[in-house]
VEXDREN-2710 file (C-alpha; in Angstrom, 1 decimal):
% VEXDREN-2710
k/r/px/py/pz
1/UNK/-73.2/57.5/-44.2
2/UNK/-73.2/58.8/-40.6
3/UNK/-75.5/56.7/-37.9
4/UNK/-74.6/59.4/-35.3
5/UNK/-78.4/61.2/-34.0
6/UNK/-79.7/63.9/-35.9
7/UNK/-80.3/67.0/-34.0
8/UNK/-83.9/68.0/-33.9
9/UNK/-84.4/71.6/-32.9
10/UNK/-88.2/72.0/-31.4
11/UNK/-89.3/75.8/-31.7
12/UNK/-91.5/77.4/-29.6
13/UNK/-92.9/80.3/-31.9
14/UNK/-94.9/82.1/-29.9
15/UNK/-93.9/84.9/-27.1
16/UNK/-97.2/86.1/-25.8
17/UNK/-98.3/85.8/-22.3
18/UNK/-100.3/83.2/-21.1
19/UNK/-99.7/81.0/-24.7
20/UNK/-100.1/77.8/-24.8
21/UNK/-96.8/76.4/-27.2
22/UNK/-94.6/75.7/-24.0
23/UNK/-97.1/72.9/-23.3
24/UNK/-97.4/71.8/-26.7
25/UNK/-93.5/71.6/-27.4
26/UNK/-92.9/70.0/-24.6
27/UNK/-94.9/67.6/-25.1
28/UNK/-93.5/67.1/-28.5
29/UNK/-90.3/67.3/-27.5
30/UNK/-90.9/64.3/-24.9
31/UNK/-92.1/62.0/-27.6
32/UNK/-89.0/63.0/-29.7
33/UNK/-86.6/62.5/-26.9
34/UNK/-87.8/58.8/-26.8
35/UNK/-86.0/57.8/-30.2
36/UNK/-82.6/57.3/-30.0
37/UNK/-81.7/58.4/-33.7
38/UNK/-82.8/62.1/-32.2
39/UNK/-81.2/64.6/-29.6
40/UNK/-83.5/67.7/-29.0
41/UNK/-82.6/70.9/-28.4
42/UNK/-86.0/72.6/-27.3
43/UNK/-85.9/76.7/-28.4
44/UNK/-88.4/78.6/-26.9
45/UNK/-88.6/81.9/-28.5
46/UNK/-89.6/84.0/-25.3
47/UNK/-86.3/83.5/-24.4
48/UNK/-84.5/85.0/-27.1
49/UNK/-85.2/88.9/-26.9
50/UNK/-84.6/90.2/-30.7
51/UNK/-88.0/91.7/-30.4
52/UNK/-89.0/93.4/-33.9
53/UNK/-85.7/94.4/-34.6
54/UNK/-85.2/94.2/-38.4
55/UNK/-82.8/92.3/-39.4
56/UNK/-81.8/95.4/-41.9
57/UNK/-81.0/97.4/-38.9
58/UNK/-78.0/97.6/-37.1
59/UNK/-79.1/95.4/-34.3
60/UNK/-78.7/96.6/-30.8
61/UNK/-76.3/94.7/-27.8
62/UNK/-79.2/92.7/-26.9
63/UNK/-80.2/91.3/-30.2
64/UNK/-76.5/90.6/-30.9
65/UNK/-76.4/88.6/-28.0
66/UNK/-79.5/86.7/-28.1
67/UNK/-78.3/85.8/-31.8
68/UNK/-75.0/84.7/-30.2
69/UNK/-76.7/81.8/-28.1
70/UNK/-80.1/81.4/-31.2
71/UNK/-77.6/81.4/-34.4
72/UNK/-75.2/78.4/-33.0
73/UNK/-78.5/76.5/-32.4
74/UNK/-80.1/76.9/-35.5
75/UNK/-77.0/75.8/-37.2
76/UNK/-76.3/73.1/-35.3
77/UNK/-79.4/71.3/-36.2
78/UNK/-79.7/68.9/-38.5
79/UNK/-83.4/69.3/-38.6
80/UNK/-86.5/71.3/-37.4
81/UNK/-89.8/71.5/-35.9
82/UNK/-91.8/74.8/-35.5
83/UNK/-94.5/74.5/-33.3
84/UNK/-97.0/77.9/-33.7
85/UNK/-100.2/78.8/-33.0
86/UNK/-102.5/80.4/-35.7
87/UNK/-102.8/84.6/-35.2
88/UNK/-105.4/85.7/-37.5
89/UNK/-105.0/83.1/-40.5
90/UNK/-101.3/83.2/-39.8
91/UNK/-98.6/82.9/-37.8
92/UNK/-96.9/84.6/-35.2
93/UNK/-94.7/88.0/-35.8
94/UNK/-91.8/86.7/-33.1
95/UNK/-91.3/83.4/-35.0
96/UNK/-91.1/85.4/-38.9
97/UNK/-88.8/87.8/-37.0
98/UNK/-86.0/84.6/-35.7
99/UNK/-86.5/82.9/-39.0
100/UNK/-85.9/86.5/-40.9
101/UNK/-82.6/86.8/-38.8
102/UNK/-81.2/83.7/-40.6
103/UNK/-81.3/82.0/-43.7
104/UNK/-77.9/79.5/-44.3
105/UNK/-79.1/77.4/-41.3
106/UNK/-82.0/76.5/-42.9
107/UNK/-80.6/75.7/-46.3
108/UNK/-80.8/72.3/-47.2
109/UNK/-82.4/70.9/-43.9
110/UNK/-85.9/69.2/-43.5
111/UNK/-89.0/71.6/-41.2
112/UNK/-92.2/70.2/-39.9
113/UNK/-94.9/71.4/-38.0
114/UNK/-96.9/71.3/-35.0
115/UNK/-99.6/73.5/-34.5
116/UNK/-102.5/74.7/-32.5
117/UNK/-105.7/76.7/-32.4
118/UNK/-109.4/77.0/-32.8
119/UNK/-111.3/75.1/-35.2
120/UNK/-108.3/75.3/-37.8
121/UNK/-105.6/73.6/-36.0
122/UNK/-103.2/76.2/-36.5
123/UNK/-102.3/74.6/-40.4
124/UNK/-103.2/78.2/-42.4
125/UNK/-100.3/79.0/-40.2
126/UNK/-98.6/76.1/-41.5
127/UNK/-99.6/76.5/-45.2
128/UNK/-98.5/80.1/-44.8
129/UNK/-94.9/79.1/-43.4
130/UNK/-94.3/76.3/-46.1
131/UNK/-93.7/79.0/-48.6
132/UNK/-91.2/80.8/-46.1
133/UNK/-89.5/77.9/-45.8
134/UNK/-89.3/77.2/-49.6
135/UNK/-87.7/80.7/-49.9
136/UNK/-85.0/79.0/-47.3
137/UNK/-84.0/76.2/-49.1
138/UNK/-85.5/74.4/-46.7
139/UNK/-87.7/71.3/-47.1
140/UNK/-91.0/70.7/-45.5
141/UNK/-92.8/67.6/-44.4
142/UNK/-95.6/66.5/-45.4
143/UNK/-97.6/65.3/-42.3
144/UNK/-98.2/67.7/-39.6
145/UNK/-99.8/67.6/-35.9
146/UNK/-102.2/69.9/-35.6
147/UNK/-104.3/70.2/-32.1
148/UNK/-107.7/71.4/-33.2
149/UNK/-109.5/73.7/-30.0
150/UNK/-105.8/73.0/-28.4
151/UNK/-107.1/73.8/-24.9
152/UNK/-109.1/71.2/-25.0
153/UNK/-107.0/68.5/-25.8
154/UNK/-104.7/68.8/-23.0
155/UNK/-105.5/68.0/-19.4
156/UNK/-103.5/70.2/-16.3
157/UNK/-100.3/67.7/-16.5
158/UNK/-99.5/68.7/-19.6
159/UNK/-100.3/65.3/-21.6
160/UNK/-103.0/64.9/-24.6
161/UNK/-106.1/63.7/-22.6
162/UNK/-106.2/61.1/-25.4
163/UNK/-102.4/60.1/-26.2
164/UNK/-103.1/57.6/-28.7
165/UNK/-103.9/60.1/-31.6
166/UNK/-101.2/62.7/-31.2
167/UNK/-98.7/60.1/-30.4
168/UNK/-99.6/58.2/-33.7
169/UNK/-99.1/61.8/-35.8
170/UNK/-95.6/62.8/-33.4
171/UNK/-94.5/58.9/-34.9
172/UNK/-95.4/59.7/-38.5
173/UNK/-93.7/63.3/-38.6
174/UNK/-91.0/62.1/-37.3
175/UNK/-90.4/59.1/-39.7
176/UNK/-90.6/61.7/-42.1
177/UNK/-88.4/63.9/-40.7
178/UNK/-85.4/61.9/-39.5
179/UNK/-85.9/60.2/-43.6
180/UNK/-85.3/63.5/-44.9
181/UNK/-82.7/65.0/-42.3
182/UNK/-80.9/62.0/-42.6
183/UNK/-80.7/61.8/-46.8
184/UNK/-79.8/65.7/-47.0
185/UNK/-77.2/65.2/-44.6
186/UNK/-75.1/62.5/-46.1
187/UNK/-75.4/64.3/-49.4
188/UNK/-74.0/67.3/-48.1
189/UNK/-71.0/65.4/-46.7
190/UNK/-70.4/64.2/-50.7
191/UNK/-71.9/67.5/-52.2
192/UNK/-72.2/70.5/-50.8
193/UNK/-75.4/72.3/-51.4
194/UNK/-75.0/75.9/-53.0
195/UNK/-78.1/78.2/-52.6
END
């Protein structure tokens, strides 16, 4: 049974302009980086220019290279956290596009969610993405933080104006999450897990 920190991969999933899941994920990814059974690796999707390349196609130089730097990540981590808005009772096109470029990296590895939006939270967004996971093997929390009328909750430095609530939900995903990365990976150390 391996003690060594789990890497946590926080993904930004949105790309438009003037979004607000940099702020989000950050934040997230502070409150994760204070537990020492966790090393982030923060993924911000905007940077990773694949576009709506299909992954059908025969990808162009600058997909194949942004997959060169994304694909190491993804399978690298031992768990993950998808932060996305809500886009019309879903979520965004850029973050189905990454997760449709890979599928082994996800096998067998615990996903939860943070999201944001209007008077939803973003979590149609999430409900929608627990069954893309489920096609990945994957296994999905159950506890999520969700930032209902996001824009609101934060003040300019980029903090929940009130930390107590957010903070308490960040603790409870991640006591989930680690539980879960942390069991599926010693089991795939004794058995490896065939999909």
């Amino acid at each position: 049974m391996s003690e060594s920190p789990l890497r946590l991969a926080v993904i930004v999933g949105s790309v438009r302009d003037g979004r607000f899941g940099p702020t989000a994920a950050t934040w997230f990814a502070d409150e994760a980086a204070r537990r020492d059974d966790l090393e982030v690796d923060l993924i911000d999707l905007a940077d990773v220019p694949i576009g709506g390349a299909a992954p059908s196609m025969s990808p162009p130089q600058g997909v194949l290279t942004a997959l060169s730097d994304l694909t190491p990540r993804l399978e690298a981590a031992d768990a993950f956290v998808v932060v996305t808005p809500e886009y019309n009772h879903s979520y965004p096109a850029s973050l189905k596009n990454a997760i449709d470029w890979h599928n082994a990296q996800f096998h067998a590895k615990p996903v939860a969610f943070v999201s944001y939006g209007g008077l939803s939270g973003g979590l149609r967004a999430v409900e929608h993405l627990r069954a893309v996971f489920a096609e990945l093997h994957a296994v999905t929390t159950r506890d999520t933080v969700s930032f209902h009328g996001a824009w609101d909750c934060f003040g300019p430095d980029g903090r929940p104006k009130d930390p107590h609530g957010p903070a308490t939900a960040a603790k409870t995903l991640l006591d989930q999450l680690t539980w879960w990365a942390r069991v599926l990976r010693d089991a795939k150390v004794t058995t490896p897990y065939n999909a």
